[in-house]
C-alpha positions in Angstrom: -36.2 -25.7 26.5 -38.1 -28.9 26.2 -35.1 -30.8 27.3 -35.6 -29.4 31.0 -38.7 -29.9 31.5 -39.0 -33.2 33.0 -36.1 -32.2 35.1 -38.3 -29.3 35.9 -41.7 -31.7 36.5 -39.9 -33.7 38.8 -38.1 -31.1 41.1 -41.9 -29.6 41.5 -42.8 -33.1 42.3 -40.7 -33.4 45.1 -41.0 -30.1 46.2 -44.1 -30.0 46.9 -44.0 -33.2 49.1 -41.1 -31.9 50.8 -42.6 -29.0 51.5 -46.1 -30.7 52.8 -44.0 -32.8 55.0 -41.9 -29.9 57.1 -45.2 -28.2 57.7 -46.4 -31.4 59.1 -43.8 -31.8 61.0 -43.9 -28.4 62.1 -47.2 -28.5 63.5 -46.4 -31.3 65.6 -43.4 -30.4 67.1 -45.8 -27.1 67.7 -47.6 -29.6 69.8 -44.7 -31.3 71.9 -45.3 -29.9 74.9 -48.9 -31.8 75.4 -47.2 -35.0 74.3 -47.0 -37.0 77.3 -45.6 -39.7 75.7 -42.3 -38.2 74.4 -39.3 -39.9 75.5 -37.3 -38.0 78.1 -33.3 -39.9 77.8 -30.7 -38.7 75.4 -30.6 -41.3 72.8 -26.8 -41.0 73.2 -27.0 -41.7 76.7 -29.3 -45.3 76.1 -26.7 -46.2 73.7 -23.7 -45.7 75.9 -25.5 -47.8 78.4 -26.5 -50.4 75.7 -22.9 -50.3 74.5 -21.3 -51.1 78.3 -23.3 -54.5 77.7 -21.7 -55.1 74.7 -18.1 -54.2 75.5 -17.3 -57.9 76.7 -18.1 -58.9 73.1 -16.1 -56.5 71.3 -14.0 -59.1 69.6 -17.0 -60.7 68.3 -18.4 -57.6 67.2 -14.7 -57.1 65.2 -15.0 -60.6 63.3 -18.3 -59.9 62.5 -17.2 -56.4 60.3 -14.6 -58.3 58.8 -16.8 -60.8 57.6 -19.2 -57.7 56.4 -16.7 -56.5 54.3 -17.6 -59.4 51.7 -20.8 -58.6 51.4 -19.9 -54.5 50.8 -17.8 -55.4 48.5 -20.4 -57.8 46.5 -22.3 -54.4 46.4 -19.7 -51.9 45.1 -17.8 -54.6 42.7 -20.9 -56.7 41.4 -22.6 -53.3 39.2 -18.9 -52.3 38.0 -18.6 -56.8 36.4 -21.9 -56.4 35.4 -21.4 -53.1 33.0 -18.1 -54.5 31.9 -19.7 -57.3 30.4 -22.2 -55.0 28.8 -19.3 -53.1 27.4 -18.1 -56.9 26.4 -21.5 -57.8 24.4 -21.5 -54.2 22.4 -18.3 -54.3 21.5 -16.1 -57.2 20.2 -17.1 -59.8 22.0 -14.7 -62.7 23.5 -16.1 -65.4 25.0 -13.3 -65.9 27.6 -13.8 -62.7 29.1 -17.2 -62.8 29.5 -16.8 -66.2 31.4 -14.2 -64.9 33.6 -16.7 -62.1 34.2 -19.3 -64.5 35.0 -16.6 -66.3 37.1 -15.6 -63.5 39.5 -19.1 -62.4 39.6 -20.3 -66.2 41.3 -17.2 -66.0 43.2 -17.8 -62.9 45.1 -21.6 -63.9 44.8 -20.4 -67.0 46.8 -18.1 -65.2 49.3 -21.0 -62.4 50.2 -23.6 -65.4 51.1 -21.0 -67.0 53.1 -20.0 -64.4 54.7 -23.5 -63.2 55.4 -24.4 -66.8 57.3 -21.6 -66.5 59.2 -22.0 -62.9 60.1 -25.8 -63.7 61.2 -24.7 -67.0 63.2 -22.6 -64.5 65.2 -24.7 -61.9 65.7 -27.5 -64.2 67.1 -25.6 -65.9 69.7 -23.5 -62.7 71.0 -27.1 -60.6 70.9 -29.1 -63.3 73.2 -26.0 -63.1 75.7 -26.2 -59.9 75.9 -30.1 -59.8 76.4 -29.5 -62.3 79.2 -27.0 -60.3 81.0 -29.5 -57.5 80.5 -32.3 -59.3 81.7 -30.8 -60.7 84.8 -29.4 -57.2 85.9 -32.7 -56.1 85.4 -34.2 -59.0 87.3 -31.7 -58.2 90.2 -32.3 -55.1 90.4 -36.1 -55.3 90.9 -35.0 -57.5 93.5 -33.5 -55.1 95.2 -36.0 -52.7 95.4 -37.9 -52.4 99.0 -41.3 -52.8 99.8 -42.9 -49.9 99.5 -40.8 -49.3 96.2 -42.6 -52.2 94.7 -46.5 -51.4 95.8 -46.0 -48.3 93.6 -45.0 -50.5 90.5 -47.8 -52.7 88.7 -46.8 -56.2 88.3 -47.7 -56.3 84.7 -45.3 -53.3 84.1 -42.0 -55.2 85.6 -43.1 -58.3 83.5 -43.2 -56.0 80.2 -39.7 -54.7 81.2 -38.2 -57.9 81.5 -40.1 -60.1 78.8 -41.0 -57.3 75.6 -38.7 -54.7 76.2 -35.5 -56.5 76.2 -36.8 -58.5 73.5 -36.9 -55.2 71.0 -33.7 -54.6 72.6 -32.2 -57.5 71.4 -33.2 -56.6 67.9 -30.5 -54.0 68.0 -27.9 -56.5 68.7 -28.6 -59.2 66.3 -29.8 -57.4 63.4 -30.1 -53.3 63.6 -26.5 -52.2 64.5 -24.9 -54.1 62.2 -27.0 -53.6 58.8 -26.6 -50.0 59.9 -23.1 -50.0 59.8 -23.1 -52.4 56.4 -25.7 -49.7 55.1 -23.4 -46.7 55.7 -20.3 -48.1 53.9 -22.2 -49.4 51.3 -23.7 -45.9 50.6 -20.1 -44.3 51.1 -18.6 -47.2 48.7 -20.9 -46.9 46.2 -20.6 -43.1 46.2 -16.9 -43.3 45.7 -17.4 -46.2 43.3 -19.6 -43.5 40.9 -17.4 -40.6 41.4 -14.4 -42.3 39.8 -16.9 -43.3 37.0 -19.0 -40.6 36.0 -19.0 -37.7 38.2 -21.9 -35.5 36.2 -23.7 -38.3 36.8 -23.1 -38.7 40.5 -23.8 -34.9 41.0 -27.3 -35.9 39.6 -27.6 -38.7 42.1 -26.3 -36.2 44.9 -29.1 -33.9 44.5 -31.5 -36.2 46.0 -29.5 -36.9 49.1 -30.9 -33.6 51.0 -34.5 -34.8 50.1 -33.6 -38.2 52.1 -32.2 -36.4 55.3 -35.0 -34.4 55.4 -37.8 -36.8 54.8 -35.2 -39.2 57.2 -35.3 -36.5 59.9 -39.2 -35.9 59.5 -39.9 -39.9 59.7 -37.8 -40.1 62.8 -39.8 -37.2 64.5 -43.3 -39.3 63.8 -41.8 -43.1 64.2 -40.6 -41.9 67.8 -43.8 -40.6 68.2 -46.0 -43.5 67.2 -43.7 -46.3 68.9 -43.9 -44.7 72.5 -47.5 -44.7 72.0 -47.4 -48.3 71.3 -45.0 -49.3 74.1 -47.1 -47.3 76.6 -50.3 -49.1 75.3 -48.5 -52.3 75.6 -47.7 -52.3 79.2 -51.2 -50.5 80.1 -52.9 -53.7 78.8 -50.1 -56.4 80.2 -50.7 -54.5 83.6 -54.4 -54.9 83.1 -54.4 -58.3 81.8 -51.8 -58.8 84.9 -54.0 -57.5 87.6 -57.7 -59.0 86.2 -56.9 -63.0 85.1 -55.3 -62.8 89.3 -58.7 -61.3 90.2 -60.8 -63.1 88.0 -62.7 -65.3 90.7 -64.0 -61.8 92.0 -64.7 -60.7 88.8 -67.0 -64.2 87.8 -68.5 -63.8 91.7 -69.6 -60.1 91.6 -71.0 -61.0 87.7 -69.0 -58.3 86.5 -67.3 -60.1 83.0 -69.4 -57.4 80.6 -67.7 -54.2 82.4 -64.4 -55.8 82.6 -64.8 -57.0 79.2 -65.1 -52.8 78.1 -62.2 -52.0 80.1 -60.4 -54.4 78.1 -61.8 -53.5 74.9 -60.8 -50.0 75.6 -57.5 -50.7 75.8 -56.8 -53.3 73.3 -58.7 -50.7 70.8 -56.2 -48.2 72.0 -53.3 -50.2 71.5 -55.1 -50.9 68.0 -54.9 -47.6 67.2 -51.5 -47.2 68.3 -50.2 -49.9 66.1 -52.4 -48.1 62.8 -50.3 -45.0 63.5 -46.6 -47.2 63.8 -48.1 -48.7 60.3 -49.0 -45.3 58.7 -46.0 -44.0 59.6 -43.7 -46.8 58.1 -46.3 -46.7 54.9 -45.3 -43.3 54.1 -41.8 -43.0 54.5 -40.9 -45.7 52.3 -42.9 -44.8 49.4 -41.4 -41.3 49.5 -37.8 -42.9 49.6 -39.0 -45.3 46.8 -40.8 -42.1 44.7 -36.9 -40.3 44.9 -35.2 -43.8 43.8 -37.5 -43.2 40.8 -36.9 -39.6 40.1 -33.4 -40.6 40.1 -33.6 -43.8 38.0 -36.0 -40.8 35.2 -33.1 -38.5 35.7 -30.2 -41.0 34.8 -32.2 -42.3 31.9 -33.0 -39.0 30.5 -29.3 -37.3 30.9 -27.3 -40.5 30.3 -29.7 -41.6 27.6 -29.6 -38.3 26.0 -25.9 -37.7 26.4 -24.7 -40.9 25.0 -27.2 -40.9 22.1 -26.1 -37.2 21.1 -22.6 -37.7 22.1 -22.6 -35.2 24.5 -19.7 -34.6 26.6 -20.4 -33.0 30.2 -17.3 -32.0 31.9 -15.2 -33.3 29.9 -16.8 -36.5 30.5 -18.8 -39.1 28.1 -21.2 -41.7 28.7 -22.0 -44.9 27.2 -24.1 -47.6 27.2 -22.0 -49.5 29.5 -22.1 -46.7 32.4 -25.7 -46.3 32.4 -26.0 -50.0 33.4 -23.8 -49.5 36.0 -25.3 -46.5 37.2 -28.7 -47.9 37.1 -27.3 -50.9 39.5 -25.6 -48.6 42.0 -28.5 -46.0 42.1 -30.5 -49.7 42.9 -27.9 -50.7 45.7 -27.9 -46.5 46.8 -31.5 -46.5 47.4 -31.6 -50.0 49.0 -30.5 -49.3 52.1 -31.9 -46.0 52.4 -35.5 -47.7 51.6 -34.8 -50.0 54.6 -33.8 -47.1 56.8 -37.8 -47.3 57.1 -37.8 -50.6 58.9 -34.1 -50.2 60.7 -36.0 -46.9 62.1 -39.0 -48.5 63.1 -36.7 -51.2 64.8 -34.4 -48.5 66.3 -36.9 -46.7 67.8 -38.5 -50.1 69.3 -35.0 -50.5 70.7 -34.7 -47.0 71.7 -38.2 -46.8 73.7 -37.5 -49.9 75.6 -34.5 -49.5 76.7 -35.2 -46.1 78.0 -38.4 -48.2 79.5 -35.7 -50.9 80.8 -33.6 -47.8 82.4 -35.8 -46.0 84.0 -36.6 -49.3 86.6 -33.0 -49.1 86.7 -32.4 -46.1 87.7 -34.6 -46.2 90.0 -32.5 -46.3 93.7 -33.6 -49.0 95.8 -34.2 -47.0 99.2 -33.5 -50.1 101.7 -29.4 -49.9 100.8 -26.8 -51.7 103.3 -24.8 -48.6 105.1 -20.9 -48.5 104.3 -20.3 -49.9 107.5 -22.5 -52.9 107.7 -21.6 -55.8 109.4 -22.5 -59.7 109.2 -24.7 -61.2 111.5 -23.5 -65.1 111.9 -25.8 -66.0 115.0 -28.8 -63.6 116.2 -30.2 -64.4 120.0 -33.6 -62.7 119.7 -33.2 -59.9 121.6 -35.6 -57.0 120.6 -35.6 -53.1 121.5 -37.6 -50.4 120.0 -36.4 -46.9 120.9 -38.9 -44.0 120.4 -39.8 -45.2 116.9 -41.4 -43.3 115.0 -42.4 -44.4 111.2 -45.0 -43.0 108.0 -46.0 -44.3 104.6 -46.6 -40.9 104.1 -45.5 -37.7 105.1 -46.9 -36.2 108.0 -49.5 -39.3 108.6 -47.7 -41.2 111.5 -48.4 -44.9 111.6 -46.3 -45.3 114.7 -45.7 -42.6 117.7 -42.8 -42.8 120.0 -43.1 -46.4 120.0 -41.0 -48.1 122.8 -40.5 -52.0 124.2 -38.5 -54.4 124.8 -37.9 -58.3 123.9 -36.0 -60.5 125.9 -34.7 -63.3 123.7 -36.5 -66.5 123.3 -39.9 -64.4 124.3 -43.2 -64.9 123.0 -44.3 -61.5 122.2 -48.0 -60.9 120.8 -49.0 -57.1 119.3 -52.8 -56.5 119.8 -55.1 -53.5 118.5 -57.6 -52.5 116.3 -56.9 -52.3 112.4 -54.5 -49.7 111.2 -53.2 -49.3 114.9 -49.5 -50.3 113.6 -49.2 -54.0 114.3 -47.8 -55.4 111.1 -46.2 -51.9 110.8 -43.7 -52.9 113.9 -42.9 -56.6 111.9 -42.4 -54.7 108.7 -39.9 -52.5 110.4 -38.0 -55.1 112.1 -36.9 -56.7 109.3 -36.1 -53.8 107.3 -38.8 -53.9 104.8 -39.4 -50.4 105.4 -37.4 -47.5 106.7 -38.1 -45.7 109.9 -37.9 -42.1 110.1 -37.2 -41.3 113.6 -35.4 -44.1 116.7 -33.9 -47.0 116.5 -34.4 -50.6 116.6 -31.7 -52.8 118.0 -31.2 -56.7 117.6 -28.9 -58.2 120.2 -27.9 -54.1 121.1 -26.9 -53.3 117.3 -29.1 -51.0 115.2 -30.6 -52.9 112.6 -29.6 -50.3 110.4 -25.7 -51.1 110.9 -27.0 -54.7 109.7 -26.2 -55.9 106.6 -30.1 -56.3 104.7 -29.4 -60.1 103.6 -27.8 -61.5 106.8 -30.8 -59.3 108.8 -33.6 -61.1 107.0 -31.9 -64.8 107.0 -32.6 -64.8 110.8 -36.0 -64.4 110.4 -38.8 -66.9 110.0 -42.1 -64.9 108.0 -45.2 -66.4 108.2 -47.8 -64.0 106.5 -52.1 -64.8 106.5 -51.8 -64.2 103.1 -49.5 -67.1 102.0 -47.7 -67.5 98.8 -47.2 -70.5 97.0 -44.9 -71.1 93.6 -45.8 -73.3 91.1 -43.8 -76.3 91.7 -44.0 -79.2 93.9 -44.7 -79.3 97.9 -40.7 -79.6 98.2 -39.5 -77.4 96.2 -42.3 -74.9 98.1 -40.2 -76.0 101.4 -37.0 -75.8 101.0 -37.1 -73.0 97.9 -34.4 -74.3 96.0 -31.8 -74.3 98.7 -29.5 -77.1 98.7 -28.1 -79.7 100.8 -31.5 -80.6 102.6 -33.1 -84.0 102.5 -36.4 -85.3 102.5 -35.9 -87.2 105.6 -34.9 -83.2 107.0 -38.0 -82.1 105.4 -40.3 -84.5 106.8 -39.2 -84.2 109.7 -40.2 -80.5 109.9 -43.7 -81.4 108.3 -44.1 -84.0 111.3 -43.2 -81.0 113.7 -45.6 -78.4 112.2 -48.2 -81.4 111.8 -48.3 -80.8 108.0 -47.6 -84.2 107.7 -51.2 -84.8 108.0 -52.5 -83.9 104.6 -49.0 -84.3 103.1 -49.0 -88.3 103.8 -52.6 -88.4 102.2 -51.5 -87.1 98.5 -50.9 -89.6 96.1 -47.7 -87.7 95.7 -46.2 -87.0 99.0 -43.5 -84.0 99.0 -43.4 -84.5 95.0 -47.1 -83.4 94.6 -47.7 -80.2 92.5 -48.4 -76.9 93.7 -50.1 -75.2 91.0 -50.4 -71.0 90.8 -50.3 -69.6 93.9 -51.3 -73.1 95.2 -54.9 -72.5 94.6 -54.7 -76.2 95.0 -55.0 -76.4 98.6 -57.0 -75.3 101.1 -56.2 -72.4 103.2 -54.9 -74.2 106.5 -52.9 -76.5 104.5 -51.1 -73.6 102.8 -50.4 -72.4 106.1 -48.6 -75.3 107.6 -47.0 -75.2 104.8 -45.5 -72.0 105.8 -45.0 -72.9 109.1 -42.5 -75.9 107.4 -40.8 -73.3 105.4 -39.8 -71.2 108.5 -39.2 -73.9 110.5 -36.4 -75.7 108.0 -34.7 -73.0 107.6 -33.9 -72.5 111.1 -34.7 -68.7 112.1 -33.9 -67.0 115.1 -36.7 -64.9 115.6 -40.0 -65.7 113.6 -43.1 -63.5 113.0 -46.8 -64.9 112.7 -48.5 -61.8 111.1 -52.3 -63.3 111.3 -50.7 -66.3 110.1 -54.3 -68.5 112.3 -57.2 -66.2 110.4 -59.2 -67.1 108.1 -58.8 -70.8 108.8 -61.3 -74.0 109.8 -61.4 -75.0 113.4 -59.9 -78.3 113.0 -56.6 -76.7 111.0 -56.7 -74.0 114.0 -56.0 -76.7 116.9 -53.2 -78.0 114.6 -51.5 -75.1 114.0 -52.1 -73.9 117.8 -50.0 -77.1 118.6 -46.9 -76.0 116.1 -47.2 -72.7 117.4 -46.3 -74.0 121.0 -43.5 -76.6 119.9 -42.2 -73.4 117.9 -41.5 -71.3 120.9 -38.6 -72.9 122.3 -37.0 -72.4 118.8 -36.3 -68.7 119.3 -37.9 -65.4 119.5 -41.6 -65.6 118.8 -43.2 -62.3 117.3 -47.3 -62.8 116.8 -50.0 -60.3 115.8 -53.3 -62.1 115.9 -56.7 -60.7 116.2 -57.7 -64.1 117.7 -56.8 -63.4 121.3 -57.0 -66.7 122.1 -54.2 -67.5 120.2 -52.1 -65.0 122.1 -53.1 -65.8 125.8 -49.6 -68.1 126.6 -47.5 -65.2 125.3 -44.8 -63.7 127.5 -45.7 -60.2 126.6 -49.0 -58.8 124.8 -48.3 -55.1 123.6 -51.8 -53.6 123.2 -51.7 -50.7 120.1 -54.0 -47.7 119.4 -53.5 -45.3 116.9 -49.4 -45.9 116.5 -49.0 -45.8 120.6 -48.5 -48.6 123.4 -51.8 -47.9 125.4 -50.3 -50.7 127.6 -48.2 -54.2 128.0 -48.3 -57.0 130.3 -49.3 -60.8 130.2 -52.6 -61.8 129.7 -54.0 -62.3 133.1 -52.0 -59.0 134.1 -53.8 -57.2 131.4 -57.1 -58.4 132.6 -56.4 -57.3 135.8 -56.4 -53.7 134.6 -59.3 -54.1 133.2 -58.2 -51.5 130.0 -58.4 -51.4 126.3 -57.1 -55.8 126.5 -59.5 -56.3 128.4 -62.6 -54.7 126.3 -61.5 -56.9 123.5 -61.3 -59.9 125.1 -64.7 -59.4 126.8 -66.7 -58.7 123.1 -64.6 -61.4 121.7 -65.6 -64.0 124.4 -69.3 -63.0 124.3 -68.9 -63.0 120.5 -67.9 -66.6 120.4 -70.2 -67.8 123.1 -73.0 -65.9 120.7 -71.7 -67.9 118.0 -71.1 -71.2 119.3 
């Protein structure tokens, strides 16, 4: 009876863990429904997805499992050398056989390492092409998202997509997937390896195994768990961090570091504790697998010790000195991999969480899509027509009402109205950064719609109030990469815009850097800037959306002289709440609440003495107030 009992002191060991642990579990998957965080794609179906990136590297993917078959069989051969040579030393011992031992030991030793480099070199370079080609579909597809897709997606979320998530993906590729795979045969190699040697004792080894799929399966349930809550914590604070060092002028101006400073304490203690969880997760699960490595290492000790000291057969089998080495090794190489099942989980669930993260921008359907039968625009006139447009941002709230006009090309057309009337609504629309919902809108008679996006938008010049510079140089910022354009091309646009101006004072010239968002110029010059762009790239129609606000009276008077030379080069489309800007337009379309209260040139409009001709009144007497 004493014999069993530490048999029976470790089963009630592990029992009673086993059983702690599915109560625990069971609670929390009691709880599931209030998780908000649980992922919501079929881990089958991200690695399908993941696996159509790495179907062009298949081959490699072969090479690099024939070359893992060295180091597998280093595993399963090296325990079976070692307890020969124990054999060798307790019985009669020859020298020559224990250094050929020794000799095929180093040489599968050497074969394994080599094997191993080579494996890893592999592995590295086919994983980061696969991460590019990744990252650039991802990148594209952002790209091809419209407008209004991308005002409902924080910048700071699309750069944690692209940057962190597909670097946990690429974990998977050069590391995870593969020592997976060398993990499984080696467990299924070193099973077969015992059964052939001692099966009693491989029965003993066996009755741990459920143990491990359960506390496998438990682990898995809380590692998911505590990973998405790590990933979501990460991309709250990028998107945070994203939105408040942009708007950290206002922040310094309105004295308002100490609140902003809480925000982000809340947040970086809450990814904090997110990252405790990921840590007490992985600090349980492996000392569990390491407390049943144990057990099992007790168990062989006691039943193989006690059989071959008492020369006791056990199924007609017996045990010796030699197969308890042997045993002890394989049940060291058994465990092994099942102990790093820990960190491959906590990797595989990284994986796992980002690439769903990854997906879902990808699967999101970009709503501005070219129609089946789209057709090429090579040359655009400038010709105009809005038919009984109507448009919303959001359902029911009309931004534009029946809105009709038309524009002749080559027309200067200004849109005037209070804010929110629909004036940059009716630019917006034009060039397809939004979709209409009721009417058409023709260029030169074809619905814009029936237009492919790409050759729609390379007709037209934008030039925004709000204007965005990349960090780079002044040239680069004009011609935005394109190539086949000289200086002496680019100059001459600067001469016509009269950015030349500022441009021929930097020490520089066109080669002078632009730093973020070109905070290092003033306001005007980024402007002219923007007039250049436009202009070099030769547009057919071009839209000034307050492009002359928010600028010193000097730079005004310059870019009042580019706007004229840029009339006779196509299609002039101008909102301005500056009326004085606008009083040489052809047409002047006067907006209230998403209608055309009227239209007309700017004496005409005068003469009617309507809605035109209220604001031009208060904004005359304004300026002769102010001047």
């Amino acid at each position: 009876m004493a014999n069993v009992n530490p048999l029976l002191l470790v089963g009630a060991v592990i029992g009673v863990v086993t059983a702690l642990l599915v109560l625990a579990y069971a609670l929390v998957k009691d709880k599931k429904e209030t998780m908000s965080f649980e992922r919501t794609m079929n881990d089958g179906e991200i690695l399908r997805r993941l696996a159509g990136y790495a179907k062009p590297y298949l081959a490699k993917f072969v090479v690099v499992l024939f070359l893992m078959l060295f180091s597998i069989a280093y595993d399963i051969i090296s325990p079976l050398i070692v307890g020969a040579l124990e054999e060798l030393v307790s019985g009669e011992f020859e020298l020559p056989r224990l250094f050929a031992g020794v000799a095929v030991y180093a040489g599968v030793l050497v074969f394994s390492m080599a094997s191993t480099y080579f494996q890893a070199v592999i592995l590295q370079r086919v994983g980061q092409r696969i991460i590019s080609d990744l990252r650039e579909d991802l990148f594209t597809h952002i790209e091809s998202l419209s407008h209004e897709q991308l005002n409902e997606i924080p910048v700071g979320k699309l750069v944690t997509r692209v940057t962190n998530d597909t670097n946990a993906i690429s974990m998977m590729f050069t590391n995870l997937l593969v020592t997976l795979t060398k993990n499984i045969f080696v467990i299924l190699g070193i099973l077969v390896a015992m059964l052939a040697l001692n099966y009693e004792l491989t029965l003993m080894v066996l009755c741990f195994v459920p143990f491990i799929v359960i506390f496998t399966v438990i682990f898995r349930k809380f590692s998911r768990r505590a990973y998405r809550k790590v990933k979501d914590a990460t991309t709250d604070i990028n998107t945070y961090l994203s939105e408040n060092l942009s708007g950290i002028k206002v922040t310094q101006i309105f004295g308002r570091e100490d609140e902003k400073m809480a925000e982000f304490r809340e947040k970086s203690q809450r990814l904090a504790r997110a990252n405790r969880e990921q840590i007490f997760v992985f600090g349980v699960f492996r000392p569990l697998v390491y407390m049943l490595y144990i057990c099992s290492i007790l168990c062989l000790f006691y039943l193989g010790g006690m059989g071959h000291l008492n020369g006791v057969t056990f199924l007609g089998q017996t045990i010796t000195g030699g197969t308890i080495v042997t045993f002890y090794m394989y049940i060291s190489k058994f465990f092994t991999p099942i102990q790093n099942l820990a960190e491959q989980f906590n990797w595989l669930q990284s994986a796992l969480a980002s690439s769903e993260k990854v997906f879902s921008i990808m699967d999101i359907a970009p709503k501005m899509v070219d129609a089946p039968d789209a057709v090429e625009l090579d040359e655009v006139k400038g010709e105009i027509e809005f038919r009984d447009v109507w448009f919303s941002y959001l359902p029911s709230e009309w931004v534009l009402q029946g809105v009709s006009f038309h524009i002749d090309p080559h027309q200067t057309v200004a849109f005037v109205g209070s804010t929110g009337s629909g004036k940059s609504t009716i630019l917006s629309l034009i060039c397809r950064n939004y979709e209409f919902q009721k009417g058409e809108i023709l260029i030169d008679g074809i619905d814009i719609r029936k237009i492919k996006i790409s050759s729609l938008r390379r007709h037209f010049g934008q030039m925004l109030q709000d204007v965005f510079l990349f960090s780079g140089t002044i040239r680069s910022n004009i011609v935005l990469r394109e190539e086949g354009i000289s200086d002496e091309e680019i100059l001459q646009v600067c001469r016509y815009v009269n950015a030349d101006k500022f441009i021929d004072k930097l020490d520089h010239g066109l080669d002078e850097e632009v730093r973020e968002r070109g905070n290092n110029f003033s306001a005007g010059q980024r402007q002219l800037l923007s007039f250049a762009r436009t202009i070099i790239h030769k547009p057919s129609v071009m839209i000034l959306d307050e492009a002359t606000a928010n600028i010193d009276t000097e730079t005004e008077l310059l870019i009042q002289d580019s706007l004229e030379k840029m009339r006779s080069v196509g299609t002039m489309l101008i909102v301005a709440h500056r009326l004085s800007t606008i009083q040489h337009a052809d047409n002047i379309i006067v907006l209230s609440h998403g209608k055309i209260l009227e239209q007309g040139n700017h004496q005409e409009l005068l003469a009617k003495h309507g809605r035109y001709y209220q604001l031009y009144t208060l904004q005359y007497h304004k300026e002769q107030l102010e001047g």
